[in-house]
Every structure is written in C-alpha cells, then in structure tokens.
C-alpha positions in Angstrom: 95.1 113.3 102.0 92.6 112.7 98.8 90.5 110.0 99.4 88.2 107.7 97.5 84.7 108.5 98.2 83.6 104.9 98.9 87.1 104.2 101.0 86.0 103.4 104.7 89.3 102.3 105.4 92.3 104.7 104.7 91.4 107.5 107.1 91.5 105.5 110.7 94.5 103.7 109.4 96.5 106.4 108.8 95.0 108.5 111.5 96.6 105.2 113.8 99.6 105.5 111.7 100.2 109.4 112.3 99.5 109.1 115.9 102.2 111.4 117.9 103.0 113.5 115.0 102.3 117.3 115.5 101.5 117.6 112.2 97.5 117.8 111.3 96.0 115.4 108.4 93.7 117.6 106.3 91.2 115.3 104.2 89.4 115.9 100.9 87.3 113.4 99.4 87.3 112.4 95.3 84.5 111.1 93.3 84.8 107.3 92.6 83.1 104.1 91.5 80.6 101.5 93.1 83.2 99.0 91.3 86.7 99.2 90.7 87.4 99.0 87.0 89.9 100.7 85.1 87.4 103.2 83.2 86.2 104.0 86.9 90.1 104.7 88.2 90.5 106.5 85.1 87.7 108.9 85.6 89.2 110.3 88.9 91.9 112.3 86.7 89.3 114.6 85.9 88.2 115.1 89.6 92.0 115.6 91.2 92.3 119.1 90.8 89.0 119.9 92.3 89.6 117.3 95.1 92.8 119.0 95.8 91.4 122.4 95.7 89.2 121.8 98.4 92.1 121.3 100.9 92.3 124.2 103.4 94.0 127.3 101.5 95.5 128.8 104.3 97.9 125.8 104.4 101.4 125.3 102.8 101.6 121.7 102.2 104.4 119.2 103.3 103.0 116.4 101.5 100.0 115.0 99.6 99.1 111.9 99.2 96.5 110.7 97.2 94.9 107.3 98.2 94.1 105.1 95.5 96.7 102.1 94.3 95.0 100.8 91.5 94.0 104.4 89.6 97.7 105.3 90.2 99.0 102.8 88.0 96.6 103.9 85.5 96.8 107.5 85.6 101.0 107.6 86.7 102.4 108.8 89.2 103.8 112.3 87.6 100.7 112.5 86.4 98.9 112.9 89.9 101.7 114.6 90.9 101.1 117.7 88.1 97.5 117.3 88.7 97.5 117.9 92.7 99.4 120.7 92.0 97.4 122.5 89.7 95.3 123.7 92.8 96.8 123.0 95.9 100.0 124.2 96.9 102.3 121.5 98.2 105.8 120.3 97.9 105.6 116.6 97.2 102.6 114.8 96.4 102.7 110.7 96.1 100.3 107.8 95.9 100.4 104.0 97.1 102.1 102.6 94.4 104.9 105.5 94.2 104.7 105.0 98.2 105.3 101.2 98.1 107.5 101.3 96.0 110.0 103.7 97.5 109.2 101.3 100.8 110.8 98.3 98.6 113.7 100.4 97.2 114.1 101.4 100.9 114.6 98.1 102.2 116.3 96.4 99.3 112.8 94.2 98.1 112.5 93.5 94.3 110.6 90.1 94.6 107.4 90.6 96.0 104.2 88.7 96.6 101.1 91.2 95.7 97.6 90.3 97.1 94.8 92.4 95.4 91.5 92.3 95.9 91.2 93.8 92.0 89.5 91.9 88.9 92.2 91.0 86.2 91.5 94.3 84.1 92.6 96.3 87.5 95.6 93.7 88.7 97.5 93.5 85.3 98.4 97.3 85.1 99.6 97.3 88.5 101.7 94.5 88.1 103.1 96.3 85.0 103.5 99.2 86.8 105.5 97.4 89.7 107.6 95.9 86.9 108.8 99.1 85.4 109.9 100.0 88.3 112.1 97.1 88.8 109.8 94.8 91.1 108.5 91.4 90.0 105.2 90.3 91.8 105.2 86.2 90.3 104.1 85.4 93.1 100.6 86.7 93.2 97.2 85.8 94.5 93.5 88.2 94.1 90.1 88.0 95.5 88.8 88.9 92.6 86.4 91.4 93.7 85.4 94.3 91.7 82.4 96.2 94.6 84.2 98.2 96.7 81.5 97.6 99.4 82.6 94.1 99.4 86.4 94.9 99.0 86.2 96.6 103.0 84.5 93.8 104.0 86.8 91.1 103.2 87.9 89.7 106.6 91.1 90.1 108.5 91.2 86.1 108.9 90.9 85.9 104.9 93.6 88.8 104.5 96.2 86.9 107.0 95.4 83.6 105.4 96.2 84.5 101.7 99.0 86.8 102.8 100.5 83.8 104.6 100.2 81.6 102.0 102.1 84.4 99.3 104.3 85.4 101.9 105.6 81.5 102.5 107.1 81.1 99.0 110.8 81.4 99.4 110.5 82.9 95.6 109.6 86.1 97.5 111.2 89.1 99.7 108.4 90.3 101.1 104.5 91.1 100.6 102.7 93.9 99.5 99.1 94.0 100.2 97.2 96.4 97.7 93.9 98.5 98.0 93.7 101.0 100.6 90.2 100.1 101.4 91.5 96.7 102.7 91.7 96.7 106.5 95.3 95.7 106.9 96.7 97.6 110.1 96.3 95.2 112.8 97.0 92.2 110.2 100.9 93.3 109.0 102.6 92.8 112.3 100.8 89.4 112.5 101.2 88.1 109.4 105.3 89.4 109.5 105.5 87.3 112.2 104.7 84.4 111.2 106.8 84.2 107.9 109.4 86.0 108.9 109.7 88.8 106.2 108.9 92.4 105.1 104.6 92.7 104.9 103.4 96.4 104.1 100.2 97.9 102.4 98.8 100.9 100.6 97.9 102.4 103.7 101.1 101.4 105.6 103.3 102.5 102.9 101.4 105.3 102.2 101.6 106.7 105.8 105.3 105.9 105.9 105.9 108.0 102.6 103.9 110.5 103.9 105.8 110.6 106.9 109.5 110.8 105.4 108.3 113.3 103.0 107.0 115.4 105.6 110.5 115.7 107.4 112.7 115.9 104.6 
C-alpha cells in the first residue's frame, strides 16, 4: 500500500478491513500536500516510483494499491499502474477510483451519489473521470474543504448526515464516499441501513479490490 503522507486514515481502515487474511500489508509512504489541489495531486507522479521502491524487495507482489482518489483521476489509472511498476515488482496495481469503480461494475451501479470533501478544481475531474467510465454522479454534494488536516477531522455524524441525504434521492443506486483520509468504516454499514442501498468508500473499495486481486 502507497500512502499519502498526511493520510491518518487509510492504514487502520484497511488494516480493519484485511483482518483474517494471511497475507501481510507492506506500507510505503508518498510525499503530498498540506491542501488538496490538483497541482498538489499532480506532483505525486514524480514521487510514485520512489514510493514504490521503498516496498520490501524481497517480496513478489500480489497487489498494489496506491491510496489517493482525487490524484488518480488526475494522473490515470494506467498511468499509476506503469509508474508502480517501474520499481516494484507486482502483478496488478490499482487505486480508489479504478477500485470503486470495478465495485460499481461489480454490483451493477451506474447512478451514484459522490460525497467529496474536495474544492471544485479537485471534484470536477473526478466526476469526469467516473463518467468515462460509464458512471454518472448528478447527484452530488462536497464539504468543500481543501486542508487535509481538516478533511480527517470531518465528523462521522456530518459524514452519515450528508451521505443520508445523497443516498435518499431515488435518482441514485448507491453512494460512493471519496477521499481516503475520510473516516468512513464504522459509518457505511450505518448509513446502508438506513437508505437501503449500496454505500462504499475509497478505503472500502480499495480494500475490497485489493482483496480480489490478491486471490485471483
């Protein structure tokens, strides 16, 4: 796993997520932003390679999955992928958005509500990025917050509140909930259950590509 160096959030979640699997999760950190801006998220491209070298060498890789949503629309998924693989050797690599959006093609979702915490510059290529690959996100709300400090600090009552309120459109299929520095774990099965539909995140989906990708 490549993670953001100001992300507090992705590590315990996916360490929750990967509990009872004998495989071990390796993590290497990447330089990124104070803020999230799209010059910030671009800037990691330079950094992956190194990032990824510093995984163990020893290893053979199943899977890796770098953890940023927002950079991955910017940068692309191939992209990443060609990138990881300069320096580490794995066989798949993947991201949030390549995760969530297999999740969706998995379970038959193209009509999704997408809560980001992002600034406009950040949400629009994501939601372009979800639209090339065949998912609309009209439905859409953001807390408009560019400091990721702040971002991992947004409550869970805030992040089941606004999900709720997407979620409860009957435009929609389901919710995606984006940034993996969002606390989201303990907030999905709650916020499924009360609107009765399909709720994942970065972190969830990420975990669950991760997962399947590691078996196959």
């Amino acid at each position: 796993l490549i993670v953001l160096q100001t992300d507090e959030s992705i590590e315990p979640e996916l360490n929750r997520s990967f509990t009872g699997h004998e495989a071990p999760l390796y993590v290497s950190r990447i330089p990124s932003g104070l803020e999230v801006t799209p010059d910030s998220l671009a800037s990691m491209e330079t950094h992956l390679p190194a990032s990824a070298d510093l995984l163990p060498k020893a290893c053979q890789y199943s899977v890796v999955g770098y953890g940023c949503t927002s950079a991955s629309a910017i940068i692309g998924s191939d992209k990443i992928e060609e990138l990881v693989k300069r320096t580490c050797d794995t066989r798949f690599v993947t991201n949030p958005l390549k995760a969530a959006t297999a999740f969706a093609g998995h379970h038959g979702l193209s009509k999704l509500a997408l809560l980001s915490p992002y600034i406009e510059q950040v949400n629009d290529p994501l939601r372009a990025a979800f639209s090339k690959n065949g998912i609309s996100t009209d439905v859409f709300g953001t807390f408009a917050e560019s400091e990721e400090a702040k971002v991992v600090r947004i409550s869970h009552a805030s992040i089941v509140s606004a999900a709720k309120a997407l979620g409860s459109d009957s435009a929609v299929e389901g919710v995606f909930i984006s940034c993996t520095n969002l606390r989201t774990f303990d907030a999905l099965p709650e916020i499924q259950k009360i609107i009765g539909k399909p709720v994942f995140s970065s972190n969830s989906s990420l975990a669950w590509h991760m997962l399947r990708s590691s078996m196959n």
